[in-house]
N, C-alpha and C positions, 0 to 999 in steps of 0.2 A: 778486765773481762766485761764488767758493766756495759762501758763506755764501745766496745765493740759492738756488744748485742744492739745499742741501743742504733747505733751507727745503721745496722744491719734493718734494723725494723723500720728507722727515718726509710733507709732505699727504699725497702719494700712499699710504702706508701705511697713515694714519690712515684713508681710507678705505678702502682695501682690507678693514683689519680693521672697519670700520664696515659696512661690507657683507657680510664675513661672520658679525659677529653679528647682522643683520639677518636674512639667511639660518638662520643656525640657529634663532633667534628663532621664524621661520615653522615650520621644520621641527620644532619643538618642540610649537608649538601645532596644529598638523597630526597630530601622533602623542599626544595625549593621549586613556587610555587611554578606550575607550568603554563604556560602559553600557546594556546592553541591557534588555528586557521591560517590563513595567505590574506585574504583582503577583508575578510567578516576576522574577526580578531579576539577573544578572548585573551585578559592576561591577568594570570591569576594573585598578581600582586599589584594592582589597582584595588583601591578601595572605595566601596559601595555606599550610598548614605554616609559619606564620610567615617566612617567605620563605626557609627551609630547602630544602633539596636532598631532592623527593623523585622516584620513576620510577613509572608506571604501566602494563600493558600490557596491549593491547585487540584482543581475537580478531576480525577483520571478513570476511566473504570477499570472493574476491577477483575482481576484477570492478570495476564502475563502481560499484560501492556500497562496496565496500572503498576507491578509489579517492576517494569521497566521503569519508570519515574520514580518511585519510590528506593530505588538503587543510584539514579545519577543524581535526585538532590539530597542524598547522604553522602555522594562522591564532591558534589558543588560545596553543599557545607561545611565539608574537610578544610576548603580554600575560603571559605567567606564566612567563618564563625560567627559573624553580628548578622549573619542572613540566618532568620527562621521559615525552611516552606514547608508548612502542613499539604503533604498531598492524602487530600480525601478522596479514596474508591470508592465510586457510585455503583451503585446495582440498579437505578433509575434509568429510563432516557437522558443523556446526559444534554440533548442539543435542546429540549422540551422544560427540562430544570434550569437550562441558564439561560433561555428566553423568560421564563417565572420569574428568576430571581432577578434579571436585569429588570424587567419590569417594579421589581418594588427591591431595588438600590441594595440587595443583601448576597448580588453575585460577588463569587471566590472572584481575586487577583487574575486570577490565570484556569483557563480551560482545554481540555481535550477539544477536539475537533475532526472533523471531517470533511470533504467535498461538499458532499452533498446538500452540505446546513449553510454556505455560503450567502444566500440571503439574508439568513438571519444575522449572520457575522458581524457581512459589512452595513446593513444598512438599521440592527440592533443591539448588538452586542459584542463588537469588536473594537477594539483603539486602532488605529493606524499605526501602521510603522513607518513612522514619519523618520527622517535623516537626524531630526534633532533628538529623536530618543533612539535610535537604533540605526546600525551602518546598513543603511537601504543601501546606499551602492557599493557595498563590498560583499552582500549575497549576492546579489544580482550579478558580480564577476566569478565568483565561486560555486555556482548552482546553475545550470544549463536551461532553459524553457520559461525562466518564473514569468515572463511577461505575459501570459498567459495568464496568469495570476496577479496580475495586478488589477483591481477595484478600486476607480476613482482616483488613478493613479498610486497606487497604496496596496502595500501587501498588508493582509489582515492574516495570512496565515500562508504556511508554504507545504507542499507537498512535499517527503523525505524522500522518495523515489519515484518511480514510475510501475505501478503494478498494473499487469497483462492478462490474455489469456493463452495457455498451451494445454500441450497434452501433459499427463504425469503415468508411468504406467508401472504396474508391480513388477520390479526383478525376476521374482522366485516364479511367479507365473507366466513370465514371458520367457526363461529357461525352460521352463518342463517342457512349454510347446515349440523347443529347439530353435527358439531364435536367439538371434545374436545382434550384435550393437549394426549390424550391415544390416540387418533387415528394417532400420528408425526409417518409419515411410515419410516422404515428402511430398504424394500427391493422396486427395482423397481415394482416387481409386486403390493405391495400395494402401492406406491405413485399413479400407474395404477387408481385402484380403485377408490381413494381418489378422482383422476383430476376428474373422470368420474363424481363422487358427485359436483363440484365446476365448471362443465361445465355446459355454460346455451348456448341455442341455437332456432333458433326463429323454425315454421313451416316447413322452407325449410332446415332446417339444418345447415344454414349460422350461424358460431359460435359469439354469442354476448361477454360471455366473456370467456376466456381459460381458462381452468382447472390448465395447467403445461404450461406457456409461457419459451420458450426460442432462440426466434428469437436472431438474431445477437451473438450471444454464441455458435454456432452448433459446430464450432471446438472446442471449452474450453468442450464441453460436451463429446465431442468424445476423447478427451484427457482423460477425465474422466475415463471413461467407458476402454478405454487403459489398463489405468495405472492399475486399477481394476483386469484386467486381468495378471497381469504383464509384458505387452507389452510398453517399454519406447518408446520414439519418436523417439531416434535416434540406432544405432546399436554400438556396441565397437568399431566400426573404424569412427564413426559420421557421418555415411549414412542415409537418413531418412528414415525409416521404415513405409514404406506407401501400395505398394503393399502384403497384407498378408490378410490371413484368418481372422485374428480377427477384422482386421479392416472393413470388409467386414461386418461379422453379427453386430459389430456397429452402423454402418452408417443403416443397415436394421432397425435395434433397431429404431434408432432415427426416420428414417419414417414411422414406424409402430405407433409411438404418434401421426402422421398429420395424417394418412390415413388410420389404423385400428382402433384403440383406440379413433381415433376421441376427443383431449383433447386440441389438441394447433390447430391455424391455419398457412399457409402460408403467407396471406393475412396479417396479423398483424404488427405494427411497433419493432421495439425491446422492449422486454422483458422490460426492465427499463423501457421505455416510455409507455407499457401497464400497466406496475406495479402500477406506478403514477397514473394512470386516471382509475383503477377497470377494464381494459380491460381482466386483468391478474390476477387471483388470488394466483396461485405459480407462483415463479420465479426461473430458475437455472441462477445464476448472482454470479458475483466477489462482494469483500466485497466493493469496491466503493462506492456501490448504495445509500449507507446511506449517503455518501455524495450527489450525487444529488437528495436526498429524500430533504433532508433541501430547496432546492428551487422549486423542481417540486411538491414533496406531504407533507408539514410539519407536517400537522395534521394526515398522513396515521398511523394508529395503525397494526404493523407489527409484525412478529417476525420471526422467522431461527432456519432452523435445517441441519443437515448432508444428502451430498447429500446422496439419499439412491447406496444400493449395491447388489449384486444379491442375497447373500445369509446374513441373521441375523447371529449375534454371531459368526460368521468368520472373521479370520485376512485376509488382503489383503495388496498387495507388498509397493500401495498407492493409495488415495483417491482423488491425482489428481495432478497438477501441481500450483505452487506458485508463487509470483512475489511480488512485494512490491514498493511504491514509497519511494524517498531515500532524501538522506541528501542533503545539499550544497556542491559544491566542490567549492576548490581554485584555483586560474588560475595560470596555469604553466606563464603565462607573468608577475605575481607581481614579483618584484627585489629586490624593499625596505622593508628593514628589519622592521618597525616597520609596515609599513601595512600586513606583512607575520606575523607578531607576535598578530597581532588585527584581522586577519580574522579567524587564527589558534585558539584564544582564543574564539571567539563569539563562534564558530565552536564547540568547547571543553563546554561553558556553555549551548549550547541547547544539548548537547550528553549527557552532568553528569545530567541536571537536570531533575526529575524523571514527574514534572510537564508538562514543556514543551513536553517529548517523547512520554505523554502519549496522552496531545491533540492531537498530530497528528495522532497519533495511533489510537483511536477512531474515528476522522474525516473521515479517509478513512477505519474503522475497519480492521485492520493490530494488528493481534497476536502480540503482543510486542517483542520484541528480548531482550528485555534492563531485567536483572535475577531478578533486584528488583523488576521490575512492575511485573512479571510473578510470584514473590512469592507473590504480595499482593492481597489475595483471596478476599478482599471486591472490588478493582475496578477490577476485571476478573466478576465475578458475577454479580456486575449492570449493563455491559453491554450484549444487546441482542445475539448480534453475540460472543465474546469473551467468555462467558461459556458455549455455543457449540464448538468451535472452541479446548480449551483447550485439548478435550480427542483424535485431531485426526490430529490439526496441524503440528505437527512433522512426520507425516508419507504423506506428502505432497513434491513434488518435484521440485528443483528448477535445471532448464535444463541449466541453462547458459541463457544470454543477446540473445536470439535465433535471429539471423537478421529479421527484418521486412521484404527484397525484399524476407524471405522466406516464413514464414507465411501470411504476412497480402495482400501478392501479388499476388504469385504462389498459396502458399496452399489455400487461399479463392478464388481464381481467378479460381483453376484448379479442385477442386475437391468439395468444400464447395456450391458453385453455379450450376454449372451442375449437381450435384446430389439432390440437395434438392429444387433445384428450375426450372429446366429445364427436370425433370426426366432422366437425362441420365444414361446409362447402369454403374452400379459399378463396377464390376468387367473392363471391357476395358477402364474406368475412371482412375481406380487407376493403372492400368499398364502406362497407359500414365503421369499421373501424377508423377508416380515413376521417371522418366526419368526427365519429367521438374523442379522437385523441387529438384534432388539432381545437377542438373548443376545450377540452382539458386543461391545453395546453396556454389557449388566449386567458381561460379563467384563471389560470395560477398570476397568469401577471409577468413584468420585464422579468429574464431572467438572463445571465449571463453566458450568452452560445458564442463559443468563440472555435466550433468546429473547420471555420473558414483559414484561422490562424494558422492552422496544421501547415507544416511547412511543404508538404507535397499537396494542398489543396487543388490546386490547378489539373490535379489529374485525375480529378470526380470529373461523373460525366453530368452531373445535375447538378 
């Protein structure tokens, strides 16, 4: 009987542990590491610093975009255990603290970024992505436009998509005024109509909510409407093109929505923040919004369409002007070769893989650049903005890293305010304006315009 029982328990052991190495077994070929991209290539069982101990640490702000780094280098560090990256979220100017810190040798590995801080990138604070530390030309077959972005022949940083401007406009309020998906206008004069339906206004005419909000956007609008005409922003010698005809019946355009049309007001907070609270029920807005949709309206039921144009069924030169927020760069102050070889890698796993490009890319809806995600027709279609976006984003312009002391100083300071909000004379506006914003523009110094590269350039008419 012993000699049974004992018989009986050996089995039971033997599988016991026959089933736990069956289990491990699984769980082993379930964690083998993965390998990401087609020509830019991540592969998660290469090893780093030769599998050395090394830390890197990465400025992000802070927010759901800092929050996004802080998810894929705990997803990176799963597969490269001897990588340590501190991502530290700023609540600082982040392009103002790593000009500081470059300056006196105590910049993080790896920084957030932007377009518009591109001066400072490449010719302060950026390392090149040279071939010998990073596959230059395997993004560059994998990512659609970067030449565009290359400085000094060298990408210092890449744009993850392509963000636009369109309309966004409330659901529940374009329902009540009995519209339906046939009524998405595609020239101004019926977006006209449309605001006029979606404008509610009490006895005295005091507007409650706007039909077509787009305070804070006047110049992205006007850009718009530009480009539309085939009028770029700057001229073939990179003069701003401001005193001109067209821009004149523009700017009337636009205050003919506050003071004929009667559909948006002055009075109102920006467009985004009317959007949010139903003050607004169309919005002309950047694809951002969707991101401060997630904390100011979460439950807003929304959707986007193409800004309209003057004429249907007509090609035009472009539909507007583009920008995008961008990748991390590396600091020209790292020296050591294994933390150049771990920032260059992280750097390379959130470029190849298709998952990581794409969250970001929806975050702030940014047109993908990355070819795989743009072939794959099931995520272009679930989301809202991105299967509009699809048939019009490439005929969108990207003017260059355009200086701030031009646009968001001078050109809002000089022409965007006096005329839309002080009623000053347009025409003696923009002649004076002409003069302030190209010495602005001579004082900031070279800057990288490469509105000419636009692949339909040739169908400006200046």
């Amino acid at each position: 009987m012993k000699n049974w029982k004992t018989r009986i328990s050996l089995f039971l052991v033997i599988c016991l542990m026959s089933t736990m190495l069956l289990a491990f077994t699984a769980a082993s070929a379930s964690a083998q590491p993965p390998v990401y991209g087609t020509n830019l290539i991540w592969d998660g069982a290469a090893q780093v610093n030769e599998g050395n101990d090394v830390s890197i640490a990465v400025w992000a702000p802070s927010g759901t975009i800092g929050d996004y780094y802080v998810k894929w280098a705990a997803e990176y560090m799963n597969w490269r255990p001897n990588v340590k990256i501190d991502v530290q979220l700023q609540t600082d100017d982040i392009a103002e603290k790593v000009i500081l810190s470059t300056q006196s040798n105590t910049a993080p590995e790896m920084f957030f970024t932007h377009n518009g801080w591109t001066n400072a990138i490449v010719n302060t604070c950026g390392m090149p992505w040279t071939q010998d530390v990073f596959n230059l030309d395997g993004i560059m077959k994998d990512y659609v436009g970067l030449e565009q972005f290359l400085y000094n022949d060298n990408l210092y940083y890449i744009p993850y998509g392509i963000m636009t401007n369109g309309v966004f406009y409330n659901k529940t309020l374009w329902a009540d005024a009995g519209l339906t998906d046939a009524d998405i206008p595609q020239t101004w004069d019926e977006l006209i109509e449309i605001a006029k339906k979606l404008t509610k206004a009490d006895d005295t005419g005091y507007i409650e909510v706007a039909g077509f909000g787009f305070n804070g956007n006047q110049s992205f609008l006007l850009e718009a409407l530009n480009y539309n005409d085939g009028l770029p922003l700057f001229d073939k010698d990179g003069v701003p093109i401001i005193d001109d005809p067209i821009v004149t019946k523009n700017i009337q355009f636009i205050k003919d929505l506050y003071d004929v049309h009667k559909v948006s007001s002055r009075d109102f907070d920006t467009a985004a923040n009317t959007f949010a609270t139903g003050e607004s029920a169309m919005i002309f807005n950047w694809g951002w919004l969707t991101y401060t949709l997630q904390s100011t309206a979460p439950d807003l039921d929304y959707g986007y369409f193409q800004t309209p144009v003057w004429e249907a069924d007509k090609a035009y030169p472009s539909y507007g002007r583009n920008g995008g927020d961008s990748s991390l760069a590396v600091s020209v102050k790292v020296t050591d070769p294994g933390k150049i070889e771990a920032s260059f890698d992280f750097l390379t796993y959130l470029l190849a893989n298709d998952d990581a490009v794409y969250e970001f890319d929806a975050l702030l809806s940014m047109y993908p650049r990355k070819i795989s995600l743009r072939e794959n027709a099931e995520l272009i279609e679930q989301n809202v903005v991105f299967k509009v976006l699809k048939d019009y984003v490439d005929r969108t312009v990207w003017p260059g890293p355009v200086p701030s002391s031009y646009i968001d100083i001078n050109y809002l300071t000089y022409i965007i305010e006096p005329i839309f909000f002080e009623d000053a004379d347009i025409a003696a506006t923009l002649a004076d304006a002409q003069g302030i914003c190209t010495k602005a523009l001579e004082e900031d110094g070279a800057w990288f315009n490469v509105e000419r590269d636009y692949i339909h350039a040739d169908e400006f008419i200046k």
